[in-house]
MDTraj code that builds the backbone (N, CA, C; nanometers):
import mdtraj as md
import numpy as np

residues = "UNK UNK UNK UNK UNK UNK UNK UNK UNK UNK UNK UNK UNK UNK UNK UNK UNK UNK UNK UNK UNK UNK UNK UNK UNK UNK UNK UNK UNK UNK UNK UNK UNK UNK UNK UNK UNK UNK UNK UNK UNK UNK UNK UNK UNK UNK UNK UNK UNK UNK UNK UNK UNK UNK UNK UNK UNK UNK UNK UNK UNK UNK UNK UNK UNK UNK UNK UNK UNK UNK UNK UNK UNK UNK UNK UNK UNK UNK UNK UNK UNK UNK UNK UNK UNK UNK UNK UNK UNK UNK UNK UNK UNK UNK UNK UNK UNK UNK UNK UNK UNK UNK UNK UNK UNK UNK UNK UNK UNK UNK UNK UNK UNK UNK UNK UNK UNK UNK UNK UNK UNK UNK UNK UNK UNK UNK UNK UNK UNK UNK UNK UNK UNK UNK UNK UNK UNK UNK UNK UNK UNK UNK UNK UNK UNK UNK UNK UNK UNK UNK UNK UNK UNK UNK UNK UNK UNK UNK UNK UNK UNK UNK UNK UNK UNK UNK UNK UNK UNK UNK UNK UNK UNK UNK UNK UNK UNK UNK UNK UNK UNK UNK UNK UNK UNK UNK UNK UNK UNK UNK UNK UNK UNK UNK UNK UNK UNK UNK UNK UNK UNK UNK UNK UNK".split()
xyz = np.array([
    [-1.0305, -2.9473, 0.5096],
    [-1.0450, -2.8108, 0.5605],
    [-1.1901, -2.7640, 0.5440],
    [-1.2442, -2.7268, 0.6416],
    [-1.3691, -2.6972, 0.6111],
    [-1.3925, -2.4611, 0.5837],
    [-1.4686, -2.4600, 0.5128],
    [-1.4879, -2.2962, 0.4714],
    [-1.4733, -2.2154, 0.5807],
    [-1.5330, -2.2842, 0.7434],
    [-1.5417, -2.1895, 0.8374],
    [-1.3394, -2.1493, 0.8607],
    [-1.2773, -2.2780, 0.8806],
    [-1.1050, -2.2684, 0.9275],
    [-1.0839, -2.1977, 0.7873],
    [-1.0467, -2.2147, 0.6409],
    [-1.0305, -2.0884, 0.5391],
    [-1.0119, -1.9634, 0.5707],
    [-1.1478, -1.9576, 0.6281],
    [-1.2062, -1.7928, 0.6269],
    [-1.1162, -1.7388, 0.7430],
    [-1.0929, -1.8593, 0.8349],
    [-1.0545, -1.7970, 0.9950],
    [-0.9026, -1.7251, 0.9325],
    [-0.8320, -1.8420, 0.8560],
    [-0.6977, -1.8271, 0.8319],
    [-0.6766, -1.7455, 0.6875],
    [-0.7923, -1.6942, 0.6549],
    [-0.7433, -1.5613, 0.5324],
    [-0.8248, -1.4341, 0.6765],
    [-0.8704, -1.3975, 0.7228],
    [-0.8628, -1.3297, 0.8285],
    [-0.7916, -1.2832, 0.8920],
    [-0.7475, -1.4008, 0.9691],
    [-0.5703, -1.3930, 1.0119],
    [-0.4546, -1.3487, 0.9475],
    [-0.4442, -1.3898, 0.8338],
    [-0.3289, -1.3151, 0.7688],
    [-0.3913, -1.2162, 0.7115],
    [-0.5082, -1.0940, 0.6740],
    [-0.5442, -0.9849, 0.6036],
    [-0.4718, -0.9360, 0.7844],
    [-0.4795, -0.9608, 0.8827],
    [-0.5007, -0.8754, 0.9977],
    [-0.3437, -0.8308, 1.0607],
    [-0.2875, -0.9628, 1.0222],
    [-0.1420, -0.9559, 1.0176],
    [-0.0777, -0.9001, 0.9064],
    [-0.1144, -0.9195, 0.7951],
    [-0.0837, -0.7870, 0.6552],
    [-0.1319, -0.6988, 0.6942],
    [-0.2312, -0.6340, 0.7439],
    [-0.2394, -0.5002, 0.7917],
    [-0.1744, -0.3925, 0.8620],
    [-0.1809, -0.4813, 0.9776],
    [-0.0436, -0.4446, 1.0447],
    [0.1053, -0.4554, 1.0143],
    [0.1101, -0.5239, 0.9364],
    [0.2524, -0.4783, 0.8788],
    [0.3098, -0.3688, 0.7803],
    [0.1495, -0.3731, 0.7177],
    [0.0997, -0.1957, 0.6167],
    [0.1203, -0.0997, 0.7100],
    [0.0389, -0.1126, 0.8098],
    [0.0465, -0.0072, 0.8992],
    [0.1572, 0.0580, 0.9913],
    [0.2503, -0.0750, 0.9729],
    [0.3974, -0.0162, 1.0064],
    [0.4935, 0.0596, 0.9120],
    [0.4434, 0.0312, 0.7935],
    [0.5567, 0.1320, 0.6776],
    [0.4912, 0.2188, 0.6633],
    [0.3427, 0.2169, 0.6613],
    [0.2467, 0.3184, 0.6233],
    [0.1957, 0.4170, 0.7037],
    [0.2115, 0.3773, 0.8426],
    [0.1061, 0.5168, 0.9139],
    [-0.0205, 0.4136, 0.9141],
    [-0.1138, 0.5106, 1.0154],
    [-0.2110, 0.4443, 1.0380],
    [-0.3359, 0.4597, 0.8718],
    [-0.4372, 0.3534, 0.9076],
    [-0.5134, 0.3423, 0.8004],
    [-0.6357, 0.4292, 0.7885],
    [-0.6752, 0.4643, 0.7044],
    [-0.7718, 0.5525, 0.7273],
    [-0.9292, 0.4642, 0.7347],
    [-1.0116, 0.4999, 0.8200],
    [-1.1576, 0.3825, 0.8346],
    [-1.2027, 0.3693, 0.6801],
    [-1.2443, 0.4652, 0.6069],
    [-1.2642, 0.4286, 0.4775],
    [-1.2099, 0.3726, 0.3714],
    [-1.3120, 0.2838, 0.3099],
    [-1.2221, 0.1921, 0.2279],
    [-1.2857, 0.2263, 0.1052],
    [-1.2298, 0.2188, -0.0562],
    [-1.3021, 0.2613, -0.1512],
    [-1.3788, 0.1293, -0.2372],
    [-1.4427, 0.0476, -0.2004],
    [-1.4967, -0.0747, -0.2191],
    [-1.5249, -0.0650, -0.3872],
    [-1.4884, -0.1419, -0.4882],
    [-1.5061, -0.1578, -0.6253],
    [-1.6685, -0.2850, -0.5917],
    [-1.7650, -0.2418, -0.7273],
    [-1.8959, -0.2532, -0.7336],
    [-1.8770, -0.4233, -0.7284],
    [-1.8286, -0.4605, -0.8507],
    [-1.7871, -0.5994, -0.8720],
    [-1.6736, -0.5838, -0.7950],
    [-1.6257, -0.7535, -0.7424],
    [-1.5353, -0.7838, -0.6389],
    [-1.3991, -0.8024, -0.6918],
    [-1.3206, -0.8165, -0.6892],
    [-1.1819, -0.8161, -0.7527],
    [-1.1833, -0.9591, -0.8071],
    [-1.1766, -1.0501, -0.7230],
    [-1.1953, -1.1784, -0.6997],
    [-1.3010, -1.2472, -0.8571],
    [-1.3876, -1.1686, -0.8546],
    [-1.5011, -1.2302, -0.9966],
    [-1.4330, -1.1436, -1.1146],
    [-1.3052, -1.0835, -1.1168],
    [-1.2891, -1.0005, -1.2507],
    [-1.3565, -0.8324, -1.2698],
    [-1.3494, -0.8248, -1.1286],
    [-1.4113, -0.6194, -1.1123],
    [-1.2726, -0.5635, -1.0753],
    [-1.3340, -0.4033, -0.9842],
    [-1.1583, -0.3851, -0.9550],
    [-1.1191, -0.3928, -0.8109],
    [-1.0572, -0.3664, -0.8112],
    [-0.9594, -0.3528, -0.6653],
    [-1.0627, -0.2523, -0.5564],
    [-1.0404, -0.3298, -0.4213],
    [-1.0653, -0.2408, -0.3533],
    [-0.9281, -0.1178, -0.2680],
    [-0.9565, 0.0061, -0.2885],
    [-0.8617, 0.0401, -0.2176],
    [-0.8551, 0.0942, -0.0908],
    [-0.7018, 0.1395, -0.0674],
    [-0.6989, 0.0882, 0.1451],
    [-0.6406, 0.2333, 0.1128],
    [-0.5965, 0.3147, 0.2220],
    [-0.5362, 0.4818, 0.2266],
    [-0.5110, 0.5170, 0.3791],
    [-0.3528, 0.5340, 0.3635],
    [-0.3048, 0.5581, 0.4522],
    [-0.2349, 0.6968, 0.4764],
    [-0.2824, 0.7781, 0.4992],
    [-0.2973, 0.9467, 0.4937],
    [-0.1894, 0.9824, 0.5999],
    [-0.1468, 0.8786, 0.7337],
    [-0.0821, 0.9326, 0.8694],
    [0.0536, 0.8819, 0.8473],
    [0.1250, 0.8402, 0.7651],
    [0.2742, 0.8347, 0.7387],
    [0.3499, 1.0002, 0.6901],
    [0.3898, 0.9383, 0.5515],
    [0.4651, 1.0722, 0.4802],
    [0.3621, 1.1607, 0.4454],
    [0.4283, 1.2994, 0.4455],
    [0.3074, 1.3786, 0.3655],
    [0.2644, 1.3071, 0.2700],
    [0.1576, 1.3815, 0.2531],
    [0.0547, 1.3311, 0.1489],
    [-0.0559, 1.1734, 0.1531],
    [-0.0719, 1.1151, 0.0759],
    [-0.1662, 0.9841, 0.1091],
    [-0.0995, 0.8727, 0.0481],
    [-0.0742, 0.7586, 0.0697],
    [-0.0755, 0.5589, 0.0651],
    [-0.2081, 0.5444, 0.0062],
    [-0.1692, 0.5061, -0.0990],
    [-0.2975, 0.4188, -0.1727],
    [-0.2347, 0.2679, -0.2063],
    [-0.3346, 0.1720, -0.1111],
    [-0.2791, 0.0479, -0.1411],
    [-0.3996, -0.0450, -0.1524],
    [-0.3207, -0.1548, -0.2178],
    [-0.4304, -0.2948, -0.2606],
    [-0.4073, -0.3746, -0.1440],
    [-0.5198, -0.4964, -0.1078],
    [-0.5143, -0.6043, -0.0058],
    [-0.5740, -0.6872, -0.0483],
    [-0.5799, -0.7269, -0.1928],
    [-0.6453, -0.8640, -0.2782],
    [-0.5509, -0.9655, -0.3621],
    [-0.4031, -0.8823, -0.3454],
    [-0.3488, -0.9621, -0.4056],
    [-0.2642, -1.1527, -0.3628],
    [-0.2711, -1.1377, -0.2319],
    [-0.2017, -1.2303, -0.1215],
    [-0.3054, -1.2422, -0.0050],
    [-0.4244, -1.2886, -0.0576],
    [-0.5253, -1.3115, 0.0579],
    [-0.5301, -1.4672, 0.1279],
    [-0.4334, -1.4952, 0.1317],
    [-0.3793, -1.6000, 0.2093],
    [-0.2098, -1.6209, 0.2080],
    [-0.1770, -1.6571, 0.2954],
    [-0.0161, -1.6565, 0.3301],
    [0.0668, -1.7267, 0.2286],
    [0.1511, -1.7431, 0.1751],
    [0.2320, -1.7719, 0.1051],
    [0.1501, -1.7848, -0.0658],
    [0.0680, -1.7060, -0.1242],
    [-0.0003, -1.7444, -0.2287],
    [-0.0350, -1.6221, -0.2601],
    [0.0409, -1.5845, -0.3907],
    [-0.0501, -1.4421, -0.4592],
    [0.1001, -1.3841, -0.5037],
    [0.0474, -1.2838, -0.5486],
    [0.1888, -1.2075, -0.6172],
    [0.3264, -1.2190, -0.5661],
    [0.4242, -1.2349, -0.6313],
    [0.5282, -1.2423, -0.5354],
    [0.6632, -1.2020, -0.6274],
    [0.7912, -1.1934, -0.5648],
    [0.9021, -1.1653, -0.6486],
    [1.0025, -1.2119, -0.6256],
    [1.1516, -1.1606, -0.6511],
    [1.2280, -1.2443, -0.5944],
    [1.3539, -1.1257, -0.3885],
    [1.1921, -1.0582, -0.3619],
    [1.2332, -1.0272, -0.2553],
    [1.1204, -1.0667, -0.0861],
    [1.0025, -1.0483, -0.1799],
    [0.9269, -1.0853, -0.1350],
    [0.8318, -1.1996, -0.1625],
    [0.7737, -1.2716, -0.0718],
    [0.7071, -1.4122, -0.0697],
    [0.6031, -1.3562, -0.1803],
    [0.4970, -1.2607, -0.0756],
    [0.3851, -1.1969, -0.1350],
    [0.3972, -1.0515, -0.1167],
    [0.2928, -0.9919, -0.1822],
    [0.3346, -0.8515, -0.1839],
    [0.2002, -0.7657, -0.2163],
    [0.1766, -0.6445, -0.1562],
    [0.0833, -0.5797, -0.2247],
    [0.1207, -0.4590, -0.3187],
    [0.0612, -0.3658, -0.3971],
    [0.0650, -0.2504, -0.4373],
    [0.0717, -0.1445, -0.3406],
    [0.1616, -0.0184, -0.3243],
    [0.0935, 0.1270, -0.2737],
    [0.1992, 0.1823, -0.3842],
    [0.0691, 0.2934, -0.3971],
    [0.1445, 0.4295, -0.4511],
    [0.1230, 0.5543, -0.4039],
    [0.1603, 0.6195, -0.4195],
    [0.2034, 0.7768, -0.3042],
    [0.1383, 0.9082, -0.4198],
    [0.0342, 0.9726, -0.3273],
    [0.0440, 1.1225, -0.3968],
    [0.0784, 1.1578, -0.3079],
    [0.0960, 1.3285, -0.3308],
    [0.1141, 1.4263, -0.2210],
    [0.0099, 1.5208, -0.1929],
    [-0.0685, 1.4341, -0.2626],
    [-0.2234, 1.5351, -0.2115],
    [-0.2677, 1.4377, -0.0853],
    [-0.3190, 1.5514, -0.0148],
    [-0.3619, 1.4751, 0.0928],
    [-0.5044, 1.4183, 0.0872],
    [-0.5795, 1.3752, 0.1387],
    [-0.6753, 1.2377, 0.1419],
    [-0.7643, 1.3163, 0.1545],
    [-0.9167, 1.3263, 0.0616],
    [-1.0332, 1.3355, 0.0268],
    [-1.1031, 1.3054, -0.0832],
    [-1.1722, 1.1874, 0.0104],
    [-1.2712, 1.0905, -0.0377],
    [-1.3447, 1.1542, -0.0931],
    [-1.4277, 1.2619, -0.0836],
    [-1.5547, 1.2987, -0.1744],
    [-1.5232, 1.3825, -0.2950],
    [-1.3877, 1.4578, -0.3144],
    [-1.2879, 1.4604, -0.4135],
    [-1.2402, 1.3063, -0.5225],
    [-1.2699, 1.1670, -0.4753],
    [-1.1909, 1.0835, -0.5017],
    [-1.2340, 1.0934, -0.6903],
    [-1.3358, 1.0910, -0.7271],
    [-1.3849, 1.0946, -0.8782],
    [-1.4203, 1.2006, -0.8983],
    [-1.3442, 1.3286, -0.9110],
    [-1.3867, 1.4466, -0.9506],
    [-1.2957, 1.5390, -1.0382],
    [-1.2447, 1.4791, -1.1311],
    [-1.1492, 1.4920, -1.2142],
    [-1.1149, 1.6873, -1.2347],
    [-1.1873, 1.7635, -1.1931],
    [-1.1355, 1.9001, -1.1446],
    [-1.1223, 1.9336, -1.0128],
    [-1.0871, 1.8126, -0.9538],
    [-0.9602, 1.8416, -0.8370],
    [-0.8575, 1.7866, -0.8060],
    [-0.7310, 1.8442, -0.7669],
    [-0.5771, 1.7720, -0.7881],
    [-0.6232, 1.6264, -0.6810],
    [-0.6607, 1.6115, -0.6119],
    [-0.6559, 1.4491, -0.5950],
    [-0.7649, 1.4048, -0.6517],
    [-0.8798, 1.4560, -0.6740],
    [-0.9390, 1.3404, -0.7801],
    [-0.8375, 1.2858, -0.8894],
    [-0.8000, 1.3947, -0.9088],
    [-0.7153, 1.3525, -1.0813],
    [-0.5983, 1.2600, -1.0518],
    [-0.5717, 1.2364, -0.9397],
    [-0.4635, 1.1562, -0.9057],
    [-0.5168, 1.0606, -0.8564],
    [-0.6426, 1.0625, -0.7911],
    [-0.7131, 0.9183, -0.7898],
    [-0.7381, 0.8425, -0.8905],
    [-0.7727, 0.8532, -0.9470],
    [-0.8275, 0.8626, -1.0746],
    [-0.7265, 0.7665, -1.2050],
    [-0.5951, 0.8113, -1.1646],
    [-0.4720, 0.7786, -1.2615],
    [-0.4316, 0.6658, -1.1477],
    [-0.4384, 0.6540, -1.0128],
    [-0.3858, 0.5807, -0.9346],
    [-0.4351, 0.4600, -0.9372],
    [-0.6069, 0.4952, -0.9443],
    [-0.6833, 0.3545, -0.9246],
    [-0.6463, 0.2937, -1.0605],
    [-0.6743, 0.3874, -1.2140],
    [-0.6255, 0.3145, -1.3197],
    [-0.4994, 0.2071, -1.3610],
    [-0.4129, 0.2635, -1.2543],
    [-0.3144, 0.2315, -1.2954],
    [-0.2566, 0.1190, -1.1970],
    [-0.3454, 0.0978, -1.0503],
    [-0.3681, -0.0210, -0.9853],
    [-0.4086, -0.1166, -1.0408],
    [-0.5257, -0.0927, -1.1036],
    [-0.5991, -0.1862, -1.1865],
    [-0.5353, -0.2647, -1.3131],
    [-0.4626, -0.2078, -1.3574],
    [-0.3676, -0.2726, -1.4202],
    [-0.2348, -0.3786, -1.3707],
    [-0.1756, -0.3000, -1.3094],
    [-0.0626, -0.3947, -1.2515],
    [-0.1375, -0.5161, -1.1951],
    [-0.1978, -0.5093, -1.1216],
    [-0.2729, -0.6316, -0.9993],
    [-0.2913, -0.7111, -1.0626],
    [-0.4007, -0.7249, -1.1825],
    [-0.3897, -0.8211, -1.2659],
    [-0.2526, -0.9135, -1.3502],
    [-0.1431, -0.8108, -1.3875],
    [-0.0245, -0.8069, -1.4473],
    [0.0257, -0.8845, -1.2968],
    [0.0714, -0.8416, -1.2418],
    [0.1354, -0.9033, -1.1272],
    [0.1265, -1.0194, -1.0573],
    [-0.0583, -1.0982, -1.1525],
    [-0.0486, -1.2714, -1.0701],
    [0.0248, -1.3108, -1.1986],
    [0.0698, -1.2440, -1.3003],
    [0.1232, -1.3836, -1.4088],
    [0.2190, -1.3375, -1.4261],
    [0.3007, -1.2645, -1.3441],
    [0.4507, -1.1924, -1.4336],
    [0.5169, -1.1510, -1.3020],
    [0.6427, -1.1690, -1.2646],
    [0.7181, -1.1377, -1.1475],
    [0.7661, -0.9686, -1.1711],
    [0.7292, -0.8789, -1.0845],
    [0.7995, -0.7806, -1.1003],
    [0.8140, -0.7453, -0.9611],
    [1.0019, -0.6919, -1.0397],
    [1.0901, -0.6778, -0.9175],
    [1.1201, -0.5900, -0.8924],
    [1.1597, -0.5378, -0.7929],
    [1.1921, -0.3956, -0.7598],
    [1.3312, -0.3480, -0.8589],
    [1.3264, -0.2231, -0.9028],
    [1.4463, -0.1566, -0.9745],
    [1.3817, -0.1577, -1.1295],
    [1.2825, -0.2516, -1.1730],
    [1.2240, -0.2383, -1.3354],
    [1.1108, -0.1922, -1.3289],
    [1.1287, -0.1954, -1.4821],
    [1.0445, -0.0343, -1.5411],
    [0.9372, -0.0821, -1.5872],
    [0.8613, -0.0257, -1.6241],
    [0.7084, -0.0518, -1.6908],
    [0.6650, 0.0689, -1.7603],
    [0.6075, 0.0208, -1.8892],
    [0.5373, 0.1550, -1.9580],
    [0.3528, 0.0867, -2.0124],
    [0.2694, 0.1590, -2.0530],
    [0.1393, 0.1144, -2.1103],
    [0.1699, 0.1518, -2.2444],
    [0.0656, 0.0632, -2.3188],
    [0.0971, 0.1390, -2.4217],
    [0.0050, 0.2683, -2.4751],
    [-0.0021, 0.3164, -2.5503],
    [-0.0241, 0.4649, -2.5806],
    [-0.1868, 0.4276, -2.6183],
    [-0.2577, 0.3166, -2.6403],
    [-0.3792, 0.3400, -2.6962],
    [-0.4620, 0.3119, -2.5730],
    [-0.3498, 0.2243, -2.4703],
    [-0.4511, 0.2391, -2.3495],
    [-0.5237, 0.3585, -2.2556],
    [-0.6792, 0.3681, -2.2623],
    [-0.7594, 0.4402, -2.1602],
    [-0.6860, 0.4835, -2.0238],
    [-0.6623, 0.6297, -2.0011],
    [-0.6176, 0.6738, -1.8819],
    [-0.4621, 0.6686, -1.8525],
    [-0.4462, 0.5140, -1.8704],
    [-0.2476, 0.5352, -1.8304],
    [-0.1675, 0.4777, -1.9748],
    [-0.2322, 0.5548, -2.0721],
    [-0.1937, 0.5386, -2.2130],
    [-0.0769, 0.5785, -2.2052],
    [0.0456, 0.5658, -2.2382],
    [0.1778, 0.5938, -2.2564],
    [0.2452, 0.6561, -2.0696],
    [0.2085, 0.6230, -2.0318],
    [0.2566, 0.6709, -1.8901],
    [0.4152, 0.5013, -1.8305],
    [0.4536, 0.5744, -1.7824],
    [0.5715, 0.5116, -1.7419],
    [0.6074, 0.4725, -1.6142],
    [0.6185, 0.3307, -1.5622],
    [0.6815, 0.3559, -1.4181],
    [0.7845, 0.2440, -1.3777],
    [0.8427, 0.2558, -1.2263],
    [0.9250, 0.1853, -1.1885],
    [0.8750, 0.1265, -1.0360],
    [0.9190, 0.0004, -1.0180],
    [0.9010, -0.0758, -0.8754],
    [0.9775, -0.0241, -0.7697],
    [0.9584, -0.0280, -0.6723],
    [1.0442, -0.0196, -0.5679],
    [1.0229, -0.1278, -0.4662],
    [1.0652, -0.2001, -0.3523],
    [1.0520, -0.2735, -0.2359],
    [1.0473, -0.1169, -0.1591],
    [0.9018, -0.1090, -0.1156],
    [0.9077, -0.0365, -0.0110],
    [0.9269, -0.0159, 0.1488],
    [1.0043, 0.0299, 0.2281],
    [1.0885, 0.0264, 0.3615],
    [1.1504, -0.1161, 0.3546],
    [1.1963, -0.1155, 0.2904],
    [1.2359, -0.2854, 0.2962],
    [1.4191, -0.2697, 0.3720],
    [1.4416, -0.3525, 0.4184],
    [1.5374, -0.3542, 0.4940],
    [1.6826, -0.4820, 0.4251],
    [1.6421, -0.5079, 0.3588],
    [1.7512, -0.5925, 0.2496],
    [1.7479, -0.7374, 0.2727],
    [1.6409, -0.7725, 0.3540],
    [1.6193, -0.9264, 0.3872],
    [1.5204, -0.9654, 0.3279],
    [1.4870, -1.0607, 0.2639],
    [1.4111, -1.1318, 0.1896],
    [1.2848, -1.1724, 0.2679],
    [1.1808, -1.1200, 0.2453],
    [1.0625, -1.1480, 0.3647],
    [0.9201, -1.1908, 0.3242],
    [0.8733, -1.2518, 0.4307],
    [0.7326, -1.3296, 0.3560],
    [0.6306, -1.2236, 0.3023],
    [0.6241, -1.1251, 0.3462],
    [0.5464, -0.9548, 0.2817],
    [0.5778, -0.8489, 0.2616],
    [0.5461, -0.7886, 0.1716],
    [0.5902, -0.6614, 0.1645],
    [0.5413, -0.5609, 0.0660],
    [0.5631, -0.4510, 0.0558],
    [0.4846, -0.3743, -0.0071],
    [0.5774, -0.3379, -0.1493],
    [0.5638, -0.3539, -0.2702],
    [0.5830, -0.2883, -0.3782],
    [0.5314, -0.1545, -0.4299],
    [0.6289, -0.0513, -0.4142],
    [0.5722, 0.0372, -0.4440],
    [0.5875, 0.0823, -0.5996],
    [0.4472, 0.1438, -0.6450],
    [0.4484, 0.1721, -0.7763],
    [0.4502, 0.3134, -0.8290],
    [0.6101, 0.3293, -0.9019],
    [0.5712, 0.4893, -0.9120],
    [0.5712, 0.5520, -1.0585],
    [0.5221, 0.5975, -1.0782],
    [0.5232, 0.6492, -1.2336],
    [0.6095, 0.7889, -1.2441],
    [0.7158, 0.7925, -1.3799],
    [0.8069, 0.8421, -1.4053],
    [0.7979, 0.9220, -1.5554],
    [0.8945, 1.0204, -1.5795],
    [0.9279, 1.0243, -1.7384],
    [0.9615, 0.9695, -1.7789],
    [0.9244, 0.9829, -1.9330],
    [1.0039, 0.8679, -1.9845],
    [1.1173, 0.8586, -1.9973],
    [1.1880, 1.0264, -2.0136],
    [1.3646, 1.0719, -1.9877],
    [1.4087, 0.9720, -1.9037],
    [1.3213, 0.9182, -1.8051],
    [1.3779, 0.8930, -1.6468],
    [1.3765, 0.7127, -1.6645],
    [1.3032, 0.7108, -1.7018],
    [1.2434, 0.5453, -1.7937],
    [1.3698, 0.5264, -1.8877],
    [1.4016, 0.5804, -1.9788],
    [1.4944, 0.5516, -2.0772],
    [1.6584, 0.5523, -1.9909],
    [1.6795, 0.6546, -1.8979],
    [1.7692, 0.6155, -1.8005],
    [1.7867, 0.5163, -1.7306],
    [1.7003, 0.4869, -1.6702],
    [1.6580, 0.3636, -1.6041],
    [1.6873, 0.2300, -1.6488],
    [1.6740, 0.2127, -1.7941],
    [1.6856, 0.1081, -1.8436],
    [1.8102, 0.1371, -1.9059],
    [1.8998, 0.2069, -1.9361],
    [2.0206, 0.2293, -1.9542],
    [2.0990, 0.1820, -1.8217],
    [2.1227, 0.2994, -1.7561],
    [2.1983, 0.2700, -1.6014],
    [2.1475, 0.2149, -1.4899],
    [2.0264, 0.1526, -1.5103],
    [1.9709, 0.0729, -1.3917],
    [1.9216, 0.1330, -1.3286],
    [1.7602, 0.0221, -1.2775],
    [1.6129, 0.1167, -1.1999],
    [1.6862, 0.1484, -1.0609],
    [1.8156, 0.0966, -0.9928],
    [1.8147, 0.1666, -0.9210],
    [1.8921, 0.2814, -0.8930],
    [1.9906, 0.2889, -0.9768],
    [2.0172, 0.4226, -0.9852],
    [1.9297, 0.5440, -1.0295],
    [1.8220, 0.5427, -1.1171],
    [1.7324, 0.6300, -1.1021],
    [1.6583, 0.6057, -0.9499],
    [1.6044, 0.5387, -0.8578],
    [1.5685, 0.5314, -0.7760],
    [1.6182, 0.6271, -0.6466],
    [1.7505, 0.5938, -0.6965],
    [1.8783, 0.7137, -0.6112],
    [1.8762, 0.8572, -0.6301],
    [1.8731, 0.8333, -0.7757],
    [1.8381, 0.9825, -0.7937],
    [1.6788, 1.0534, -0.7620],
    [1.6284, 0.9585, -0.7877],
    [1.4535, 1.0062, -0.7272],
    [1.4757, 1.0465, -0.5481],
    [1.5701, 0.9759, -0.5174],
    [1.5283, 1.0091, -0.3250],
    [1.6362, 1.1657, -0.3094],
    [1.7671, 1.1327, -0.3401],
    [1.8434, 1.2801, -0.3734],
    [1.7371, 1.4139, -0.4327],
    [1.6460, 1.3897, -0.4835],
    [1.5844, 1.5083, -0.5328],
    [1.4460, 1.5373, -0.4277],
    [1.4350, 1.4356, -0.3707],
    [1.3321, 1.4295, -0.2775],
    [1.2210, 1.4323, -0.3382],
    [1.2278, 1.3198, -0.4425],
    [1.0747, 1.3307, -0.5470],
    [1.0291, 1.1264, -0.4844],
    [1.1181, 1.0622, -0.4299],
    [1.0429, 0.9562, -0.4054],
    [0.9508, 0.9349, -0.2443],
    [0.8685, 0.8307, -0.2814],
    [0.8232, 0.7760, -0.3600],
    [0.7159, 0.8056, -0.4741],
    [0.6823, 0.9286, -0.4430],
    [0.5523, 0.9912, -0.5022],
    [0.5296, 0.9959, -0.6426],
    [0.4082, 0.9864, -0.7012],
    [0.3732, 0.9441, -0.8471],
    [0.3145, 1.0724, -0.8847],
    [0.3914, 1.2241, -0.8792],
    [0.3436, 1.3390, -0.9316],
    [0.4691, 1.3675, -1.1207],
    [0.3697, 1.3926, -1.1230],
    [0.4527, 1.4679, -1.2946],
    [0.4672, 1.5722, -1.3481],
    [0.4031, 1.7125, -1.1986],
    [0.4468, 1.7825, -1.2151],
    [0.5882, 1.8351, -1.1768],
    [0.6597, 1.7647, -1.1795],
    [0.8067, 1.8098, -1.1576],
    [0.8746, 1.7558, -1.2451],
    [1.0216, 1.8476, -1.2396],
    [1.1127, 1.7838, -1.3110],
    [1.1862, 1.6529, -1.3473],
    [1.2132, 1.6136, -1.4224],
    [1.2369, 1.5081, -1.4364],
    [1.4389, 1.4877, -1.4031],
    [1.4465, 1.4165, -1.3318],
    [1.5977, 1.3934, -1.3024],
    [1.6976, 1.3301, -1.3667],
    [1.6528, 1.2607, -1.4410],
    [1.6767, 1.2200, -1.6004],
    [1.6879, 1.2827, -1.7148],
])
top = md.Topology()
chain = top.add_chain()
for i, resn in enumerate(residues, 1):
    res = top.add_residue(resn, chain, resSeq=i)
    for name in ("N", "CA", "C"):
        top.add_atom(name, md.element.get_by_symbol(name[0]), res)
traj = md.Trajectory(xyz[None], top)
């Protein structure tokens, strides 16, 4: 195989993962939030934002499955990326400005991307389980969340999006009692999914 066919065929599938983002997601927004160091050498994630679906904004990764059948995966999907959902809507020059409601949710989003992505090439996580940090970690120190297969249709498919949402821990400790997806149920009944806000009640 020579570097030029590689490149052609991780191309090809970022373009065909895109478009398949862009079908659960709404269209993409042109800006991308490019990390200094590359993901790839041990920097962070670049992120993708998809503002034209559900209210509010799609914050998603496209480094984890940069070639077809290879990169994160579970037991629903082949490969898979990250999105997580605020309900603030999309501004970039807000994105690091920690006295405004979407900076501050950028902010916890990218942190908390940055974590899983790494977690996610050596550890299968499946939709319905829980995840917590622990308390001494920077930014998503004791914060809590759960997977979802997002728009997923119950067939087992070569891509797809995992969505990551952060929860109480009330809702966490339920969760792992009666199962992530019955809290999941109860998250859409309250009309709090998929979104990763904490100012609301907890349904748990």
């Amino acid at each position: 195989m020579t570097e030029d066919h590689d490149e052609k065929i991780a191309q090809e599938w970022y373009d065909e993962k895109t478009a398949l983002m862009v079908e659960s997601l709404g269209a993409e927004h042109g800006n991308v939030m490019h990390a200094i160091i590359p993901y790839y050498l041990g920097g962070g994630l670049d992120l993708y934002y998809f503002p034209s679906g559900i209210p509010g904004t799609a914050i998603a990764t496209k480094e984890l499955c940069e070639i077809p059948g290879e990169g994160s995966s579970n037991n629903v999907f082949d490969t898979y990326e990250l999105v997580i959902f605020t309900r603030h809507s999309l501004s970039l020059d807000d994105a690091q400005d920690e006295s405004t409601p979407f900076g501050r949710a950028h902010i916890t989003i990218n942190a908390i991307l940055n974590c899983i992505a790494p977690y996610s090439a050596e550890a299968t996580l499946n939709p319905h389980e829980t995840c917590e940090f622990p308390e001494e970690m920077e930014t998503v120190g004791g914060k809590c969340l759960i997977f979802d297969a997002y728009g997923f249709d119950g067939e087992h498919s070569e891509f797809g999006l995992l969505a990551v949402i952060e929860i109480h821990r009330s809702e966490l400790d339920y969760a792992r009692k009666h199962g992530g997806r019955k809290l999941i149920t109860e998250l859409k009944q309250a009309g709090y999914y998929p979104y990763s806000e904490m100012d609301r009640p907890a349904v748990a």
